[in-house]
Structures are given as structure tokens and as C-alpha cells.
N, C-alpha and C positions, 0 to 999 in steps of 0.2 A: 624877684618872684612875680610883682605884681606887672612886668612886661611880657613875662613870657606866658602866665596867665590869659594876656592878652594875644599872645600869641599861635597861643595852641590852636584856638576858634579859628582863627586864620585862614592855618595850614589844613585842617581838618575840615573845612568847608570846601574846598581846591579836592586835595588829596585826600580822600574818600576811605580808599582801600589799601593806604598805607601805614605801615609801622612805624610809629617815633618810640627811638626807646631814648629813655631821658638817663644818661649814666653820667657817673662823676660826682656828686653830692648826694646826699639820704636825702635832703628836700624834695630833690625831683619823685621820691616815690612817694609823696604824701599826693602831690602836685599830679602827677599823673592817674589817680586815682577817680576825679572827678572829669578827664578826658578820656573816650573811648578810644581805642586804637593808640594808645599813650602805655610804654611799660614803664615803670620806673624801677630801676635796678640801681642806682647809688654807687657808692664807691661802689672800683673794680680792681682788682687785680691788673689785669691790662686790657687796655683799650682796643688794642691791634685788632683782636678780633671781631668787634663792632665794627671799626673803620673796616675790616675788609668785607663787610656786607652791607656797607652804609653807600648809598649812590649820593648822595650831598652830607657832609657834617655841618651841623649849627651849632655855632660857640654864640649863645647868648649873654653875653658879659655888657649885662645894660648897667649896673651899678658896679660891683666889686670890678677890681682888677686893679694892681699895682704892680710894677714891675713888668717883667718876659712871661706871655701866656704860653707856656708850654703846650698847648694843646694844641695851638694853630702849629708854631712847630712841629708836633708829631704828624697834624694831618698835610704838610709841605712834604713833610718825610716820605711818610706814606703815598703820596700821588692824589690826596682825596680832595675833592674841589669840599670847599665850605663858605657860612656865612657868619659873618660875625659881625661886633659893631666896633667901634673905636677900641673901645678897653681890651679886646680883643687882642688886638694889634699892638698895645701898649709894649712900649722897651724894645720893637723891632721898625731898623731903620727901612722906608721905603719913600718913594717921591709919586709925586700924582697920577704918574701914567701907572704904575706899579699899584695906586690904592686902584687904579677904574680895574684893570685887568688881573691881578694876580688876587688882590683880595678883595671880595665882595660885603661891603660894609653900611649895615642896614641900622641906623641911631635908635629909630622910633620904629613900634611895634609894626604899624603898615608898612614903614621899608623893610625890617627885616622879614617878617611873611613875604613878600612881595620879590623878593631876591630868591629866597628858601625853593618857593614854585617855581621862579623861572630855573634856575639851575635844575631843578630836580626833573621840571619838562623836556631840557632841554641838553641833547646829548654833548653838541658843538660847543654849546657855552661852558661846558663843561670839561670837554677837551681842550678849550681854549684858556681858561683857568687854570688850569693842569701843566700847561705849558709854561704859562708864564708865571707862576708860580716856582717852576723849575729855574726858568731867567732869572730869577729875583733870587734863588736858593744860591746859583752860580756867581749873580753881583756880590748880593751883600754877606753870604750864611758862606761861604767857602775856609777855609783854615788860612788860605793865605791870604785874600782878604783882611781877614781877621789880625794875622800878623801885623799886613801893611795898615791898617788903622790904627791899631796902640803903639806900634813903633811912631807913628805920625802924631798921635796924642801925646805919648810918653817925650817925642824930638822939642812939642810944644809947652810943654810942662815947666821943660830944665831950661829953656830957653836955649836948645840948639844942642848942647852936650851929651845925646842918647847913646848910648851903648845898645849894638844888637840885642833883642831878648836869647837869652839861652836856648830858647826851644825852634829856632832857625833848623 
């Protein structure tokens, strides 16, 4: 809370005349109260319909995060350029050129304000996020993919004795 805090001033010094709506935890509407142009709505129902009027998403997972952030998955899903920081990303495999280009990963409050704007200014970088984000969905997030991974974990396991999974 106390980064994004820092972050609201940020964006709302840049971004003047836009709307943050802070959704996904009851926090953000205490949080949004003391920022103008800040809603805060909390748990939702479903997100789809923010994501489909949201021109950048910000997953600010400066402290929490364990495991698969589903949220950055849903905004891959979705086509939605976003920024978020490490924890973010936590539990999804990606390699260096995939952290510059498919995900935009801001640690400290001035990088991630600083990511936040330029994406949001910026239509190409955002198409270009979008894209490769799709690249990264088709390497690592595909089903067969996916197979050919645990069959190669599961081959390394037994020491060499893997039986196809059933769902081949």
C-alpha cells in the first residue's frame, strides 16, 4: 500500500485527466479516497469489463505475491498491455528479451510510474507489448507446450521411465 501510495502522485501529476480505477482488493477503496481521479471499487465480480476500457493495466504487486499472478494472465488473455513489478510475474516462465518486451516491470515506485506513462502515452509501445506478449503466450502458456514440459519434468523425475500423460 505504502508504494502505490507513492505511486498514485506519480501518475496523477503526468495524467491529469484520467481515471484510475483501483479494483481487486477493498484496500484500494480506502486508498483511492485521498487521490482525486482515483475510484476505488474492490473486489469485482469480473474484471473483463475494466480490462476492456483500461488503455494500460497496473498490477502493482510491490510486496504480496506468491505463486501464478493470475491477473497478468488474464490481461495476456485479454490483449491488455500492463505494468507490474517482479511479484507480478512471479510463477510465469519468461527470459530477458521476454522481461524488456512482453512485460513491463517497474520494482520501485519511479520505475513503475514511469513505465505506467510511457505505455499509456504511447500507442506503438503498446502495440508492441501486445504483440509480444502474444509471442510469449504461444512459447511458454500454449497446451502443448505445457504437455511437452511435464512430460520432460515427469521423463526427469523417474529417471528416464515416463509414460505419456493420458491427456495426449
Amino acid at each position: 500500500r505504502r508504494q502505490l501510495e507513492q505511486v498514485l502522485p506519480r501518475l496523477r501529476g503526468v495524467l491529469r485527466n484520467v481515471k484510475l480505477y483501483l479494483v481487486g482488493s477493498d484496500v484500494w477503496v480506502d486508498l483511492a479516497r485521498g487521490h482525486p481521479g482515483a475510484e476505488g471499487r474492490g473486489r469485482v465480480r469480473d474484471l473483463k469489463p475494466y480490462l476492456a476500457r483500461a488503455r494500460v493495466m497496473l498490477l502493482p504487486t510491490f510486496i504480496h505475491g506468491s505463486g501464478l499472478q493470475t491477473k497478468s494472465l488474464l490481461a495476456i488473455q485479454q490483449g491488455r498491455p500492463f505494468v507490474t513489478t517482479s511479484n507480478g510475474v512471479n510463477g510465469m516462465r519468461y527470459d530477458k528479451d521476454t522481461q524488456h518486451r512482453a512485460f513491463k516491470i517497474g520494482d520501485s515506485p519511479a520505475d513503475f510510474a514511469n513505465l505506467s506513462v510511457h505505455l499509456f502515452n504511447n500507442p506503438k509501445a503498446r502495440r508492441a507489448q501486445v504483440h509480444a506478449m502474444r509471442m510469449h503466450a504461444k512459447r511458454y502458456l500454449s497446451w502443448s507446450n505445457i504437455v511437452k514440459e511435464t512430460q520432460g519434468a515427469m521423463f526427469k523425475l523417474v529417471g528416464g521411465a515416463c509414460l505419456a500423460p493420458a491427456w495426449q
